[in-house]
DSSP file (Angstrom, degrees, kcal/mol; ACC not computed):
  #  RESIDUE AA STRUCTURE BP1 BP2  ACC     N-H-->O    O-->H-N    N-H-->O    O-->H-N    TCO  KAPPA ALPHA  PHI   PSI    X-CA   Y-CA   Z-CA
    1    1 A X              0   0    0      0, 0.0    80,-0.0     0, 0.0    79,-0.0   0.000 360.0 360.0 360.0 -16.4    4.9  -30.6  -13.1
    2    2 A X        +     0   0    0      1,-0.1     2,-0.0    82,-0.0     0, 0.0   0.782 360.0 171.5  17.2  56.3    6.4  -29.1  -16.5
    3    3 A X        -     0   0    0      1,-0.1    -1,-0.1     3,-0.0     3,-0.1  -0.199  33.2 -80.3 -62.9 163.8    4.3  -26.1  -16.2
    4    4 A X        -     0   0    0      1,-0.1     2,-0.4    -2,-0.0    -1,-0.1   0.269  54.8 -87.5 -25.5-179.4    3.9  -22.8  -18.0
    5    5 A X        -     0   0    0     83,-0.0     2,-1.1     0, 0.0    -1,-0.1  -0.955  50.4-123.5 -85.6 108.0    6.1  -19.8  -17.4
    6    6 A X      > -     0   0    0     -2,-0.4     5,-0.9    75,-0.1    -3,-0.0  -0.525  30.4-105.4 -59.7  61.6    4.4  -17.8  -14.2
    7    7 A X  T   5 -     0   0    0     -2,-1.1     4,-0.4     3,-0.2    -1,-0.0   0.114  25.9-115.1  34.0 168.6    3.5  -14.0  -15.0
    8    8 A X  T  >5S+     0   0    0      2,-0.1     4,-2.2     3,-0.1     5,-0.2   0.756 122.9  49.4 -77.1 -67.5    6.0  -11.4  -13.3
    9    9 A X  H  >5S+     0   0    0      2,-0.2     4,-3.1     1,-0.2     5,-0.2   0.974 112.3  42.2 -58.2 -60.1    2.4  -10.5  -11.4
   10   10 A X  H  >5S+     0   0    0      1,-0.2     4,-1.9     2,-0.2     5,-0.4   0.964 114.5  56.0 -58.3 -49.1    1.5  -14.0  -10.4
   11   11 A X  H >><S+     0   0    0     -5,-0.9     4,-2.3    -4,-0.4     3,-0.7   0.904 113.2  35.3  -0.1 -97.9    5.1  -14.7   -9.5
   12   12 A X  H 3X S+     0   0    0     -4,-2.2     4,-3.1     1,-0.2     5,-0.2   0.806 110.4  63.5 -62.5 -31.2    5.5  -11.9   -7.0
   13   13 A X  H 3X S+     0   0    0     -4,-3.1     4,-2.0    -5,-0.2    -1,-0.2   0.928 108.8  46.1 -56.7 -54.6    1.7  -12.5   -5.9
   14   14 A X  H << S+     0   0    0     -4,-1.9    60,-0.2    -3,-0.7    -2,-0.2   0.927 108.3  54.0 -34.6 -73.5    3.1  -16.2   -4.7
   15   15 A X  H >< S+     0   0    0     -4,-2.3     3,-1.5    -5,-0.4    -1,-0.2   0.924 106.8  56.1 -40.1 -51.2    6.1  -14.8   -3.1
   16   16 A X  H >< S+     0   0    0     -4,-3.1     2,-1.1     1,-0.4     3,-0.9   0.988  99.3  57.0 -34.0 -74.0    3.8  -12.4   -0.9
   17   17 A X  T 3<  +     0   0    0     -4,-2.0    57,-1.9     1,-0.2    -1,-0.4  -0.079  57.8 119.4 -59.6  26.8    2.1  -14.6    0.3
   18   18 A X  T <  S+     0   0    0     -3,-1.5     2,-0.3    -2,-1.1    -1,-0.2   0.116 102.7  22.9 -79.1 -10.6    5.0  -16.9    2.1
   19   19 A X  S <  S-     0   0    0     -3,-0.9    -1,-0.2    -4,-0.2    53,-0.2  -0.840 116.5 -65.8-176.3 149.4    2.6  -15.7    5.0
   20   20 A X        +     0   0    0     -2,-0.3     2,-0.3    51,-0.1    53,-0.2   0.277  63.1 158.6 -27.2 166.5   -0.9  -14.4    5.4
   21   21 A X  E     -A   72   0A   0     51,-0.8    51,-2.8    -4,-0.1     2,-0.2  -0.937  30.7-132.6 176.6 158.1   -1.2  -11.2    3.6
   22   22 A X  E  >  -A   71   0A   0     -2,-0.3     4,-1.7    49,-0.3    49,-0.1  -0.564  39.1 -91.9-107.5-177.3   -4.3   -8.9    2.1
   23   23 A X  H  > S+     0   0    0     47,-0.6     4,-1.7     1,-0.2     5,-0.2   0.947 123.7  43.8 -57.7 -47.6   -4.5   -7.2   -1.2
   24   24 A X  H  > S+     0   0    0      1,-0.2     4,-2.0     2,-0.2    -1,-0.2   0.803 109.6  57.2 -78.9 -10.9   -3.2   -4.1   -0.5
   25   25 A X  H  > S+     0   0    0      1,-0.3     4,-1.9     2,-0.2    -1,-0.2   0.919 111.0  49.6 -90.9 -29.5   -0.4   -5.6    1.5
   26   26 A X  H  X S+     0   0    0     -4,-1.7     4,-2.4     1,-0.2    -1,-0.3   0.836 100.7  56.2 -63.4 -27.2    0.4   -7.5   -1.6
   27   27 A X  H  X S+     0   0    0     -4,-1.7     4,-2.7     2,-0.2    13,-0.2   0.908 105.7  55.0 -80.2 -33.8    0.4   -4.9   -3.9
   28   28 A X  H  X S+     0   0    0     -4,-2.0     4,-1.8     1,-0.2    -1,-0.2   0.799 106.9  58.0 -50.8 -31.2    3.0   -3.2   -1.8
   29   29 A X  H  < S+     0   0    0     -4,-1.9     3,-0.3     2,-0.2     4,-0.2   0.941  99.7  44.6  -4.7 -98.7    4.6   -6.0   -2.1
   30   30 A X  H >X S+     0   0    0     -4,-2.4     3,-2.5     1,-0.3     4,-1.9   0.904 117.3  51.2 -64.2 -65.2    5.0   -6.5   -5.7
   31   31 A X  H 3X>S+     0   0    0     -4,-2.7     5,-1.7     1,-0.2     4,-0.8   0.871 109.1  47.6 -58.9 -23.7    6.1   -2.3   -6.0
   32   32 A X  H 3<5S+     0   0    0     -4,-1.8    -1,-0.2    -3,-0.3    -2,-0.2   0.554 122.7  32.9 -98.3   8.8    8.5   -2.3   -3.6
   33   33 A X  H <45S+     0   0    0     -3,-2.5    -1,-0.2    -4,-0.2    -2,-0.2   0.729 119.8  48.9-121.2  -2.1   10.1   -5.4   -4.9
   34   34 A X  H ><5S-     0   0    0     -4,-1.9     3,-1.5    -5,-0.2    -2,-0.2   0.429 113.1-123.9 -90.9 -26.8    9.3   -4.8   -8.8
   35   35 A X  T 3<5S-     0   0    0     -4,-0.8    -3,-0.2    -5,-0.4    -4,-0.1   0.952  71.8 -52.9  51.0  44.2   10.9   -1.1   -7.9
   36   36 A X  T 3 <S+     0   0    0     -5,-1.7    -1,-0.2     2,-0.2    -5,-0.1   0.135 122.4 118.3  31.9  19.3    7.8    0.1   -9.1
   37   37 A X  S <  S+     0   0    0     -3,-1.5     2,-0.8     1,-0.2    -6,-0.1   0.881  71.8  51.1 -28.6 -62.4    8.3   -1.9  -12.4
   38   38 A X  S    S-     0   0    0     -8,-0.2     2,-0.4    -7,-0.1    -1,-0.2  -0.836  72.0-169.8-108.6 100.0    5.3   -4.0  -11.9
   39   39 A X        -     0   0    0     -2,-0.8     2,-0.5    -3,-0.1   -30,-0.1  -0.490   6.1-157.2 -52.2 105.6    2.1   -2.1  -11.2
   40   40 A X        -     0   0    0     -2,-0.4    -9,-0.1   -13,-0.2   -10,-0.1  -0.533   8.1-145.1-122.6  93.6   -1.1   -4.2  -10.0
   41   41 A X    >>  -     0   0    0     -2,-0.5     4,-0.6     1,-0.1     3,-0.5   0.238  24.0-120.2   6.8 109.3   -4.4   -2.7  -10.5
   42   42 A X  H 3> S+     0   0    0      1,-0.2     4,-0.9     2,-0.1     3,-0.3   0.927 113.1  49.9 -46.4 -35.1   -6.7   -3.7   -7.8
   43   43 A X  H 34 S+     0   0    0      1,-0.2     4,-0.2     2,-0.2    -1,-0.2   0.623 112.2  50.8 -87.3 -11.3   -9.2   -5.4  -10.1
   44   44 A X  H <4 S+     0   0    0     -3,-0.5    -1,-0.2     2,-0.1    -2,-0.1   0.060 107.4  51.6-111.4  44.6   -6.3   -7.3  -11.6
   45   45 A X  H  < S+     0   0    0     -4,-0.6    -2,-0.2    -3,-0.3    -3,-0.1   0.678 109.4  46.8-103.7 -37.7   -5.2   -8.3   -8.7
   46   46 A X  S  < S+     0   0    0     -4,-0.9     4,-0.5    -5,-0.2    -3,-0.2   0.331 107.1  53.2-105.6 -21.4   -8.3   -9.7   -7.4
   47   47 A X  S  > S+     0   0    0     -5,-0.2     4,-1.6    -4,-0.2     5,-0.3   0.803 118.4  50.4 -86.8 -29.3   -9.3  -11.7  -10.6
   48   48 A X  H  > S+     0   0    0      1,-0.2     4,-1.2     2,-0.2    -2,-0.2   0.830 105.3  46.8 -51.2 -14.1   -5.4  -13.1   -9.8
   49   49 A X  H  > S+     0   0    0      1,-0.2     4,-1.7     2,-0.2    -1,-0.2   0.690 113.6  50.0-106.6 -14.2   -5.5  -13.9   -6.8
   50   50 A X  H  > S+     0   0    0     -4,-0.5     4,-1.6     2,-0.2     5,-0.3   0.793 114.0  48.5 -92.6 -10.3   -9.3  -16.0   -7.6
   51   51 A X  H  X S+     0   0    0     -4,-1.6     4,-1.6     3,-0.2    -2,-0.2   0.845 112.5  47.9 -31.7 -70.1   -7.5  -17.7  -10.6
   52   52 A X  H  <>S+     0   0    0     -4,-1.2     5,-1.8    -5,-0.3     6,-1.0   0.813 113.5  47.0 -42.3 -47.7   -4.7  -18.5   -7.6
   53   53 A X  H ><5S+     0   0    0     -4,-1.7     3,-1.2     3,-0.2     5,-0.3   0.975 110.2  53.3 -73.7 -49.8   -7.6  -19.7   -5.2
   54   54 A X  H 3<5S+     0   0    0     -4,-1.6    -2,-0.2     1,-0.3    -3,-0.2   0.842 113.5  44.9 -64.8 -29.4   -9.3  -22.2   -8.3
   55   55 A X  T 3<5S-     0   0    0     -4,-1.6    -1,-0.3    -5,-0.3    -3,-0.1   0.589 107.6-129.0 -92.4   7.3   -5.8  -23.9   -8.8
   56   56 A X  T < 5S+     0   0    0     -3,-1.2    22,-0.4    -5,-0.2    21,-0.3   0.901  78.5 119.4  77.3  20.9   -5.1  -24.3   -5.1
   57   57 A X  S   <S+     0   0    0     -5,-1.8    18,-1.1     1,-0.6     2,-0.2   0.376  86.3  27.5-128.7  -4.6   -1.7  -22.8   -5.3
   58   58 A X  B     -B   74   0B   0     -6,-1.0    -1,-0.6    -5,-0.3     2,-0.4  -0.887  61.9-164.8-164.2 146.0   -3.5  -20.3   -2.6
   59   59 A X        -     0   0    0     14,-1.4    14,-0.3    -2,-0.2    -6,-0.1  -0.939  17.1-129.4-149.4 153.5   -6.0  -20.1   -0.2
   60   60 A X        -     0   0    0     -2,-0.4    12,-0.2    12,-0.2     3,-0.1  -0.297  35.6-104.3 -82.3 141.8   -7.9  -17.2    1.7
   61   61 A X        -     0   0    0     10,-3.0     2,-0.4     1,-0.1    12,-0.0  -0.006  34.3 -96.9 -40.1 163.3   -8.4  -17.1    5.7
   62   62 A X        -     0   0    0      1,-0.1    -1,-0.1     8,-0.0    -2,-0.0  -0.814  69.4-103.1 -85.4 114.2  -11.2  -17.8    7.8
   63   63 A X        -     0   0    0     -2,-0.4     2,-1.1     1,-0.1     7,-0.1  -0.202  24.7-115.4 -47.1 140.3  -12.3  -13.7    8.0
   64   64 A X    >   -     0   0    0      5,-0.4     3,-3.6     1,-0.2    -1,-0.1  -0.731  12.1-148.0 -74.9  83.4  -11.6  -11.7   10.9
   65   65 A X  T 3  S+     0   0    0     -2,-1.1    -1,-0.2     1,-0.4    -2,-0.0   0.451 102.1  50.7  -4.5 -78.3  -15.1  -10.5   12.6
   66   66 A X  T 3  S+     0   0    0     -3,-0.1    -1,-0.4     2,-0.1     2,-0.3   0.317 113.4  41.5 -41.8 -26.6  -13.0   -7.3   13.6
   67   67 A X    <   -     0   0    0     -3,-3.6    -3,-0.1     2,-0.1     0, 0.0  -0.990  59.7-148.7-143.9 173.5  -11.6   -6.4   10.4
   68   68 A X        +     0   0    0     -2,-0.3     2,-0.3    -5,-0.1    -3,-0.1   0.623  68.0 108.5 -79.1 -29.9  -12.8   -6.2    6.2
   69   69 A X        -     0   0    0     -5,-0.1    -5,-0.4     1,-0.1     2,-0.4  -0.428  66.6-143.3 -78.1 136.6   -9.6   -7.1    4.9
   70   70 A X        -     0   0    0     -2,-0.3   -47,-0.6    -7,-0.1     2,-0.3  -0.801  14.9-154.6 -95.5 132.0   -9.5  -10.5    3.4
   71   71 A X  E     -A   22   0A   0     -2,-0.4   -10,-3.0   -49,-0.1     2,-0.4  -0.813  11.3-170.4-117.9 149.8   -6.0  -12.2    4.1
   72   72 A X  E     -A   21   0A   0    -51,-2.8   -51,-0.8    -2,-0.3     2,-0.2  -0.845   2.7-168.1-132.2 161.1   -4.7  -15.1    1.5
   73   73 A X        -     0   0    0     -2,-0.4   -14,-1.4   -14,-0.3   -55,-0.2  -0.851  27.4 -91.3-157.0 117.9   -1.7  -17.4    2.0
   74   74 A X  B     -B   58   0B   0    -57,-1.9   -16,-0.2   -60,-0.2     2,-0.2   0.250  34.4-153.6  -1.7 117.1    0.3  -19.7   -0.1
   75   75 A X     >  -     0   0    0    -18,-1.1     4,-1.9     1,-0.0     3,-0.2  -0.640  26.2-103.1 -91.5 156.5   -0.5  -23.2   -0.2
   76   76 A X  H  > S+     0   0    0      2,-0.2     4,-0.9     1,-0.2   -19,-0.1   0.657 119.8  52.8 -64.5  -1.4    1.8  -26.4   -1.1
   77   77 A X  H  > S+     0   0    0    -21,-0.3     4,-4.0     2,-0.1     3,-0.2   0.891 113.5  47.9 -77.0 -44.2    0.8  -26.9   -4.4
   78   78 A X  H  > S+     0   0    0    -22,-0.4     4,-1.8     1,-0.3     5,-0.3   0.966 107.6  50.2 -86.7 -58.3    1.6  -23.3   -4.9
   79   79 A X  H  < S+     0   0    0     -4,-1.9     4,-0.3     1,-0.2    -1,-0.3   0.734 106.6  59.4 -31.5 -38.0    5.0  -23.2   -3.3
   80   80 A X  H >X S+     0   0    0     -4,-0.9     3,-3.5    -3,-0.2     4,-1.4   0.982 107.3  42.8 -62.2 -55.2    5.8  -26.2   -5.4
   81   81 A X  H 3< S+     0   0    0     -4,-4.0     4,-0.4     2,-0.3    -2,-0.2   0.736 117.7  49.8 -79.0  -2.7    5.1  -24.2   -8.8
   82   82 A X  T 3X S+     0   0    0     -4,-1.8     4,-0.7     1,-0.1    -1,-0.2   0.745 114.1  42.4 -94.9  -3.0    7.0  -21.1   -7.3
   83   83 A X  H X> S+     0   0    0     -3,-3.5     4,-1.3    -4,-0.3     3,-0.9   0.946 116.4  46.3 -90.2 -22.3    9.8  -23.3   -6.4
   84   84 A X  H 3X S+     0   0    0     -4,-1.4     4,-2.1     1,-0.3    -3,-0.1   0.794 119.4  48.4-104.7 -31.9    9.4  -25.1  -10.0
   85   85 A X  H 3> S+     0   0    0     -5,-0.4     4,-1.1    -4,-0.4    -1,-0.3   0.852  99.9  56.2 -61.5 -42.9    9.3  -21.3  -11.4
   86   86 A X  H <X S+     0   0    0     -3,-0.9     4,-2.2    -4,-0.7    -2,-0.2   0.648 115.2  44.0-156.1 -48.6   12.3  -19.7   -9.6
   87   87 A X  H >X S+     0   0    0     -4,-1.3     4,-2.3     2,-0.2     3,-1.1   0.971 105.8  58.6 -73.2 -49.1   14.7  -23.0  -11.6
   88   88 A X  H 3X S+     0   0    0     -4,-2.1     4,-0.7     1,-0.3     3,-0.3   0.782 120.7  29.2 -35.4 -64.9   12.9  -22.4  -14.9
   89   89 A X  H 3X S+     0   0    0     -4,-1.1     4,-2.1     1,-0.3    -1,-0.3   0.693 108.7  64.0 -77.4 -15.6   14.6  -18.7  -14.1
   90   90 A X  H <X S+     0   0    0     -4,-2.2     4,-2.1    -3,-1.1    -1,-0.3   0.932 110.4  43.2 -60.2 -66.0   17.4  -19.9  -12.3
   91   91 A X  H  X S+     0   0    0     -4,-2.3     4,-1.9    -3,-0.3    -2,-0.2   0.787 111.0  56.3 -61.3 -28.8   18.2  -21.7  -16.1
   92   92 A X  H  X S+     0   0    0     -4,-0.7     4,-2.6    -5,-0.5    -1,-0.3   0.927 105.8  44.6 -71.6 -50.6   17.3  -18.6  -17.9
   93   93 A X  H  < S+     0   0    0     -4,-2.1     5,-0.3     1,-0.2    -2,-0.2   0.973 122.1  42.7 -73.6 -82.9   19.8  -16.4  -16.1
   94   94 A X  H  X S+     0   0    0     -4,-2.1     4,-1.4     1,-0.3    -1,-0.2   0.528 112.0  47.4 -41.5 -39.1   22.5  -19.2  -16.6
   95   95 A X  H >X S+     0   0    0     -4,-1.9     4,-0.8     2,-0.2     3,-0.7   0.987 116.6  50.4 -70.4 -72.5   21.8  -20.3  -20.1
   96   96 A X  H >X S+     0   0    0     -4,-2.6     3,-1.0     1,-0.2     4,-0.7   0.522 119.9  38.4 -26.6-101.5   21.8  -15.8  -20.9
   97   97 A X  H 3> S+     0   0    0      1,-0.3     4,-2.8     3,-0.2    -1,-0.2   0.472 107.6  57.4 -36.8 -50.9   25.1  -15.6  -19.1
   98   98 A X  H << S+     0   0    0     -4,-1.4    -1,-0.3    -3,-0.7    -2,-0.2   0.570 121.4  32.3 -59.3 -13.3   26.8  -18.7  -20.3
   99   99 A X  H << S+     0   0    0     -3,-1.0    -2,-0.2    -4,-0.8    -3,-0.1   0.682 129.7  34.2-113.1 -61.4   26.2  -17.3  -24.1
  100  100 A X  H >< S-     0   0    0     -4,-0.7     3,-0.6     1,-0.3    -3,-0.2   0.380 105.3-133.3-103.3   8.8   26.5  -13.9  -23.6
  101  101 A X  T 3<  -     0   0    0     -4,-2.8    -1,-0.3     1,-0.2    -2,-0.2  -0.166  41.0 -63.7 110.6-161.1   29.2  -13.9  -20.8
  102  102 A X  T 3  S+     0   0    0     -3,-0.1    -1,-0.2    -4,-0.1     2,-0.2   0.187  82.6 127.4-103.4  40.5   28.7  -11.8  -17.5
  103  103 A X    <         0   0    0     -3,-0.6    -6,-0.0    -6,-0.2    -3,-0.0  -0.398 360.0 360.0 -99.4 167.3   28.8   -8.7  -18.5
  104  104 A X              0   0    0     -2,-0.2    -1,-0.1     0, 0.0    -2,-0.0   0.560 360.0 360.0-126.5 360.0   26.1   -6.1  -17.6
């Protein structure tokens, strides 16, 4: 696909979503795997995740009568550029290491 380089946020947003999920479940998400590195703002969270819907790479449930929360899930377009993402860093880490050795 020789895409961009994916955001940290859109990244993790992709990962979430490997199965239905809401906003907030995502945003838990993202801190508890960020180690509260990466912080997401409901409002930018919600302009990601409609950016995420217009490119296909995710796409929201049919709503549940019974509840408010709107639940989104991964698509295959979208799996593809998180798997295409995940060598891009895969190369990064290797190229760093390979130069600067393994030390930490």
């Amino acid at each position: 696909m020789g895409q961009f380089a994916l955001t940290e946020a859109v990244y993790y947003i992709l990962l979430s979503l490997q199965s239905p999920l809401h906003g907030y479940g995502i945003i838990q998400n993202v801190d508890a795997w960020s180690k509260g590195r990466v912080k997401l703002a409901p409002g930018t969270l919600y302009g990601a995740l409609n950016t995420l819907l217009d490119k296909k790479w995710i796409e929201a449930l049919e709503e549940n009568p019974e509840s408010r929360k709107k639940e989104y899930v991964i698509t295959e377009k979208g799996r593809s550029v998180l798997r295409e993402e995940l060598d891009r860093l895969r190369e990064l880490v290797e190229n760093g290491q390979s130069i600067l050795g393994d030390e930490k």
